[in-house]
N, C-alpha and C positions, 0 to 999 in steps of 0.2 A: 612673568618676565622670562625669555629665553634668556641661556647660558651658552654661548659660543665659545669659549676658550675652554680647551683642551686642562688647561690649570684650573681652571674653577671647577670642569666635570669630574675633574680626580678628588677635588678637595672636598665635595658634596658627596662623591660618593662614597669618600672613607670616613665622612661624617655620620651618614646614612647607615655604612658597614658595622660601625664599629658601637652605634647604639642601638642595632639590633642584636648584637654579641651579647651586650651588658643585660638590655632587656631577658634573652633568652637564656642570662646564666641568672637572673633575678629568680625569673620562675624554676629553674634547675633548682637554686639555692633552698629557698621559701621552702620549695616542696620537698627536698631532704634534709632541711632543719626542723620543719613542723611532725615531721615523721620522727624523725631522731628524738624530737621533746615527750613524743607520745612512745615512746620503745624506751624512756622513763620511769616512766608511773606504770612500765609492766610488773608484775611480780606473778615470778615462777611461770611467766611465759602467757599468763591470763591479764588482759586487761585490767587495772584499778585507777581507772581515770575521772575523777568527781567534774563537774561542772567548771567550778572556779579553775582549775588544774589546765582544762581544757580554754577559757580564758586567756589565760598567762600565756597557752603555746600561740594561740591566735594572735596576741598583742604583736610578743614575741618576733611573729615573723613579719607584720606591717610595719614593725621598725627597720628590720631588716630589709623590709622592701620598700621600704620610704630612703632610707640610708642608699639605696642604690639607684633610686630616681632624681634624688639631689645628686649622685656623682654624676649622673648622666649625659648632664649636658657641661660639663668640667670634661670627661672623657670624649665628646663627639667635639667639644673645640680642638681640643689637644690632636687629636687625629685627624682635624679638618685641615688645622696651621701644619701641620708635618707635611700632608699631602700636596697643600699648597704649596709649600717650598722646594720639598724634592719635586713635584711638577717641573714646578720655575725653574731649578737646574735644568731638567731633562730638557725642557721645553726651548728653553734660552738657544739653543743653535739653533734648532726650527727656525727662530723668530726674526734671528739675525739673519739666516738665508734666504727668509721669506720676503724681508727689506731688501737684502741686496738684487734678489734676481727681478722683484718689482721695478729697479729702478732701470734695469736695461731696456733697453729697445736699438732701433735698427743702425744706430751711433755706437754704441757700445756694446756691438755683439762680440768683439775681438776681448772684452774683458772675461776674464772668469770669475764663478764664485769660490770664496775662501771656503779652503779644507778642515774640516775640526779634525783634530788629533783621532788617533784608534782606526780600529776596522769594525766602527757597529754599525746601524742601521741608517745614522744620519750622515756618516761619513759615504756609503756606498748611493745615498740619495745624492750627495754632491754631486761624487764623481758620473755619475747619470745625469743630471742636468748640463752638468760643464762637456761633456759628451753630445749633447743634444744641443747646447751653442755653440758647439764647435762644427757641427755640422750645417745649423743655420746660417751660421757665418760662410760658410762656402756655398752655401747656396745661395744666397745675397749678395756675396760677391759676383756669381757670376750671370747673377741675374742684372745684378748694375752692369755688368761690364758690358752685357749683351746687348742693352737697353742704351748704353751710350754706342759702342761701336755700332748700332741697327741705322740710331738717329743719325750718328756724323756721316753715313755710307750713304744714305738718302737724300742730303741735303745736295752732293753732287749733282745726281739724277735729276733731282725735282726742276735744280738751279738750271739747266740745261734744256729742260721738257718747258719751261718758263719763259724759257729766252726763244722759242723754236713757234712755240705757241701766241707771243707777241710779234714777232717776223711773219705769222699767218695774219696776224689781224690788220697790221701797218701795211701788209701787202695788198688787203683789202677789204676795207674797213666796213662796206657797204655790202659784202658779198651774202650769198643766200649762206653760209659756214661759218657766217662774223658770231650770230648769236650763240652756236655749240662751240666757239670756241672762247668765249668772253666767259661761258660754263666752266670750260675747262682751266680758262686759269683762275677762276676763282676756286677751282678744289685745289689747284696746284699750290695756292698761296695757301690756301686752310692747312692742306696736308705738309707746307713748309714750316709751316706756325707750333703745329704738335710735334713734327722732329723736333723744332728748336726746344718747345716745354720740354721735349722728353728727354733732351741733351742736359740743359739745366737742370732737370730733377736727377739726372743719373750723377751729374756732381753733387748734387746736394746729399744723396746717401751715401756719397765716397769720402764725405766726408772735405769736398773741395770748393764749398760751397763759401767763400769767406768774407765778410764783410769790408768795406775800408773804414776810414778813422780820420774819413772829412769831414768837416764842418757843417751838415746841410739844414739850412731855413727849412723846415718843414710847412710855415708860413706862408712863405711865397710859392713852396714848390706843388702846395694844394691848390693854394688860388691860383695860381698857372693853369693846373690841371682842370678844376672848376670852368674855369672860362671858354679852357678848350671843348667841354663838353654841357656847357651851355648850350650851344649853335643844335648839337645831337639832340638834347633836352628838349629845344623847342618842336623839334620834327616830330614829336610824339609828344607834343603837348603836356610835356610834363615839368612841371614846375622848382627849380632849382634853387636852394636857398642854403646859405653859410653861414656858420658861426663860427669863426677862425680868429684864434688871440694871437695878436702879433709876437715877433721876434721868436716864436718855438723853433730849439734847433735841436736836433739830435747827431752825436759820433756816428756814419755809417756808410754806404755807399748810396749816392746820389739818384745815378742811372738805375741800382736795383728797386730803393724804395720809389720813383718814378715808376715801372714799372707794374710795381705794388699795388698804388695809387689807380693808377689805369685800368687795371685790371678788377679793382674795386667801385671804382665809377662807373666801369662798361658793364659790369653785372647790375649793379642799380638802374642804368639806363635800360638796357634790352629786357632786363626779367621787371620790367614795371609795366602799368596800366596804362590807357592813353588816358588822357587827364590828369593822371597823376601827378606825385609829388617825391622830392629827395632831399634829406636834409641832413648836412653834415657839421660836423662839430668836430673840433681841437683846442686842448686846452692843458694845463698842466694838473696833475693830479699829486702831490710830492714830490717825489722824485723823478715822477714817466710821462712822459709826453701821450696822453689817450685821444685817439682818432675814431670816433665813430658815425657810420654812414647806415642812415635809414630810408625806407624808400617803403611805397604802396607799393603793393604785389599780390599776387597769389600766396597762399599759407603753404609752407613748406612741409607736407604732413609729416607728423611726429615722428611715426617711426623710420622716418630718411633723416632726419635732424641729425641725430649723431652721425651718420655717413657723411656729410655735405663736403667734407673737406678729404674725402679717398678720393684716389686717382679713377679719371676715365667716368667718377659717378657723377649722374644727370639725372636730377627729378622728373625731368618731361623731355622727353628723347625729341620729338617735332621740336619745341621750342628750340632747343638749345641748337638743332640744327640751323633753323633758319637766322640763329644769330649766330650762327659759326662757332657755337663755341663744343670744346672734345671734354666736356669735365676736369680739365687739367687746372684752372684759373688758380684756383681755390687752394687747390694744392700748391701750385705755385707761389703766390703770395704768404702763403702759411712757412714757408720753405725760407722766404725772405724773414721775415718776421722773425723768425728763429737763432736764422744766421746775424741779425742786430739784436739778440736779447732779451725778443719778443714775444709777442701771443697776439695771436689772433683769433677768435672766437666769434660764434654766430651765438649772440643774446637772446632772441626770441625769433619767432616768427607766426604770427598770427592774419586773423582776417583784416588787422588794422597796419601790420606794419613789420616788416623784414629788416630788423638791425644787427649789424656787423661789427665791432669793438676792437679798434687794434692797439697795444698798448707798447710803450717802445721805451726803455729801463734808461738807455746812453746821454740820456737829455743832457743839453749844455747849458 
């Protein structure tokens, strides 16, 4: 059994120390008492040591050395409990720093960690970490900052290149330039799509991301969404099915978990097989409202799993083109999730089946 904590290895090994001390003064002992008993029975400097005499000194020291094998592990406790505690002191800011700076991330980079009193070695770690958020924190901010003023400066242009590009096509519909520009506004609208992700997500790490505190049927607002991509379902032959418990409401905002929704439907539809299947469930679980959408697909190899929900990331760069999508979705909706109380999570993903779990706390 490995030993990981820093307190257990100090406590083992002043247990280990200190009865190797006892052992090596046992034999110290032994061997200048058994001497000593025989520098007894000297006279005038010549040995007169009989058999039985010689006995006695031998008994002698096995009690001696039995006496000190019984203290032995009386002494390696005692040294074990001491080292364990003064550890535990020493160790105890470690532990609590180790929790606090665990619990930060890209929301709470403006906090610091708490300072332990003095100028030792744990205090000068602080001040070096809270040094190092404090510079990631400006670098996040102006990463956000950049990432929203990029997206809002774009969406003029594109809006403009959109309107200029349908006045070509209405002007002639039929033309031999109709086809390269029915192209073009279809990047126009994709590359409108990912400004807008990327304006949303740049509120979302400023921390402006905030939910409302309406009333929403989550109920009706699936089977809505359901019916709407039925009609998609069928074009690709893939077979749509619900199991949705009435009256589920959650606190939050309407138009974002819509979104949400959407955005989780269109990934089940596009990333499926034709023939395939989708099948979604809602229900109450205690207190949360849980939403989960499964769908056949391709297996999302393992070691992209934990990625699935970073920005800009796509398992299969063809695919995701030809259904428009920038790796943003995922993030997106994980962003909402969040900002109602949420989680969203990818369950599995196998050769049988791609399920999505989104769990929502506000329930009414």
């Amino acid at each position: 059994m490995k030993v990981h904590s820093i307190r257990a290895k100090v406590a083992l090994a002043a247990g280990a120390f200190s009865s190797l001390i006892v052992l090596l003064f046992a034999v110290l002992s032994a061997w200048r008492f058994y001497h000593e008993q025989l520098d007894v029975f000297d006279k005038d400097g010549i040995p007169q040591v009989s058999g039985k005499q010689l006995t006695e000194a031998r008994e002698e020291v096995q009690e001696l050395a039995m006496a000190y094998l019984l203290a032995l592990p009386f002494v390696a406790a005692v040294a074990a409990a001491g080292a364990w505690w003064m550890a535990g002191r020493l160790t105890d800011p470690l532990t609590r720093l180790a929790d606090a700076a665990e619990g930060m991330d890209a929301r709470t980079l403006h906090e610091r960690l708490p300072g332990p009193r003095g100028a030792d070695e744990i205090s000068r770690l602080t001040r070096v970490l809270n040094s190092l958020f404090e510079r990631l924190e400006r670098s996040f901010v102006q990463a956000s900052r950049f990432a929203a003023d990029a997206s809002h400066e774009l969406c003029t242009p594109l809006a403009i290149m959109r309107g200029s590009i349908e006045e070509a096509i209405q002007a002639d519909p039929s033309g031999r330039h109709a086809p390269l520009l029915v192209g073009l506004l279809e990047e126009n609208q994709r590359l409108a799509a990912i400004a807008d992700k990327l304006l949303f997500l740049a509120r979302a790490d400023a921390g402006k991301l905030i939910a409302g505190s309406d009333n929403v049927n989550l109920s009706e607002l699936i089977q809505d969404i359901a019916d709407d991509f039925s009609i998609l379902a069928e074009a690709k032959r893939v077979c749509l099915k619900n199991q949705i418990d009435s009256d589920v409401s959650v606190k939050g905002d309407k138009s974002l978990l819509r979104q949400l929704f959407l955005n989780l439907f269109d990934n089940a539809v596009n990333h499926n097989i034709n023939g395939g299947w989708i099948l979604t469930r809602l229900q109450r679980e205690g207190s949360n409202a849980v939403f989960s959408i499964s769908n056949s697909s391709e297996m999302i190899p393992v070691e992209m799993q934990t990625r699935i929900f970073e920005r800009f990331f796509r398992t299969s760069d063809s695919r995701d083109r030809q259904s428009g999508g920038a790796g943003l979705g995922l993030s997106l909706c994980r962003e909402i999730a969040f900002a109602h109380g949420g989680e969203l999570k990818l369950v599995t993903s196998d050769t049988n089946a791609t399920i999505f779990r989104l769990s929502l706390s506000k329930i009414q």
